[in-house]
C-alpha positions as CSV (number, residue, x, y, z in Angstrom):
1,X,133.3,56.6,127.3
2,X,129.8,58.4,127.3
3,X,128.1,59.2,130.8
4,X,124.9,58.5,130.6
5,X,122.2,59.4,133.1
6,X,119.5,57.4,134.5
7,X,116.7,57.8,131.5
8,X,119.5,56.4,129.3
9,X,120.5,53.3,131.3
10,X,116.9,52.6,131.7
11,X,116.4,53.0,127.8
12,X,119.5,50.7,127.3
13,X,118.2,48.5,130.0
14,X,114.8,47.7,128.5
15,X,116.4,46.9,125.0
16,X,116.3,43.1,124.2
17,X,119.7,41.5,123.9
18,X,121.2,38.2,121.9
19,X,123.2,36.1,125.1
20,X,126.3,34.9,123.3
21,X,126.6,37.1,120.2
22,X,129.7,39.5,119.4
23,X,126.9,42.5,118.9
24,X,124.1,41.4,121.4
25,X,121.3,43.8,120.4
26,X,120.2,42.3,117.6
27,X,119.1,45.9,115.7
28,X,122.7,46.4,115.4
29,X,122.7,44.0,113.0
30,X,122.6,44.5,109.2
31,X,118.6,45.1,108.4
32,X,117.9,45.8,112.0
33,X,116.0,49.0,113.4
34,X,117.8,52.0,114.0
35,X,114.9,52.8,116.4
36,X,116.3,52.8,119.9
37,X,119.6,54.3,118.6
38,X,117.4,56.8,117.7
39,X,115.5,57.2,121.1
40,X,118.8,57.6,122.6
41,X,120.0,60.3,120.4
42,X,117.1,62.4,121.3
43,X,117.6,61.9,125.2
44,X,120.7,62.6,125.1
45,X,121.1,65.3,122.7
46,X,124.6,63.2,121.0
47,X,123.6,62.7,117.5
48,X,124.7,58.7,117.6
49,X,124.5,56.9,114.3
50,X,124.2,53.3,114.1
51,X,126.8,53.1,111.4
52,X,129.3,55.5,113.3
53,X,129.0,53.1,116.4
54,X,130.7,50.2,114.0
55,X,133.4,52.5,112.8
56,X,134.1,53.8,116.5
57,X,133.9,49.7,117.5
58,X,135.9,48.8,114.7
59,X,138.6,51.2,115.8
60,X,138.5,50.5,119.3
61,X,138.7,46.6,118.0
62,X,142.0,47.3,115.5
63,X,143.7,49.4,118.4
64,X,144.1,45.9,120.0
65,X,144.2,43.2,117.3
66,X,143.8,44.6,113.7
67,X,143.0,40.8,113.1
68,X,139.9,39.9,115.2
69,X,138.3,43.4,114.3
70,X,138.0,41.7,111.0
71,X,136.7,38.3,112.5
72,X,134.2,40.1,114.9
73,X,133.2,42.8,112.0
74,X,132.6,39.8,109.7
75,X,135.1,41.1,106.8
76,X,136.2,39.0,104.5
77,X,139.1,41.4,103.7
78,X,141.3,43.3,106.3
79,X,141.5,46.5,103.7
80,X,137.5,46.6,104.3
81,X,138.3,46.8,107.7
82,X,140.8,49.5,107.6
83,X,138.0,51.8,106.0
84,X,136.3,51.5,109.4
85,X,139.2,52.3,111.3
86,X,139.8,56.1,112.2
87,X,142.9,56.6,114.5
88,X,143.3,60.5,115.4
89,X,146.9,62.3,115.8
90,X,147.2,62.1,119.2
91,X,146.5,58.2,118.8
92,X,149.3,57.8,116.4
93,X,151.7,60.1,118.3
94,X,150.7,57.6,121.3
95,X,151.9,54.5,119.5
96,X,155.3,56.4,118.3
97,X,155.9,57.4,121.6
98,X,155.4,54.3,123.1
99,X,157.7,52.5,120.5
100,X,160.0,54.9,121.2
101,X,159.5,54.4,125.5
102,X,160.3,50.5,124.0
103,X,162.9,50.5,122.2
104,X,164.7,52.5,124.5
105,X,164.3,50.1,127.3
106,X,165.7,47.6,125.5
C-alpha cells in the first residue's frame, strides 16, 4: 500500500473509469496513455511505471490464484504469467513457514 495525500486522491479521483472492467481506467490498457500515471509520478515523487503496476498486480493476483491472474491478465499461457510474477525472499520464506505452521497442525 502507497499513502497518498490529497493532490493524489484528487488526481486519481478525476481520472475517467470503465464500470465493470477487471482494469477500470481504460489507459491501463494496451495502447492507452501513460499520461496520468505520469502526473502521478511527478506528485508524488515514486517513479511508477505503467508496466511495473501489471507486474506488481500480477503478483499480488498469483499470490492468491496463480490461475485467474492469467484469466484477468488475458494470458493465453500461465508460463507468460509467471514472467510477471516477482515473489521476494521473505514472501517465499512466508509460504514455507506457513506450510510448515500446517503440516504441523495436522
Amino acid at each position: 500500500m502507497i499513502p497518498l495525500d490529497d493532490e493524489c486522491v484528487a488526481e486519481l479521483s478525476a481520472i475517467p473509469v470503465a464500470i465493470g472492467r477487471v482494469f477500470p481506467f481504460p489507459w491501463l490498457n494496451r495502447g492507452g496513455s501513460a499520461r496520468p500515471l505520469q502526473r502521478l509520478a511527478r506528485l508524488t515523487g515514486i517513479p511508477i511505471r505503467m508496466h511495473g503496476l501489471r507486474h506488481n498486480a500480477a503478483t499480488a493476483l498469483a499470490a492468491v490464484n496463480p490461475l485467474a491472474a492469467q484469466q484477468i491478465l488475458g494470458h493465453k499461457d500461465l508460463k507468460t504469467t509467471r514472467r510477471y510474477v516477482h515473489f521476494d525472499v521473505e514472501h517465499l520464506r512466508g509460504i514455507v513457514e506457513e506450510a510448515a505452521r500446517r503440516r504441523e497442525a495436522r
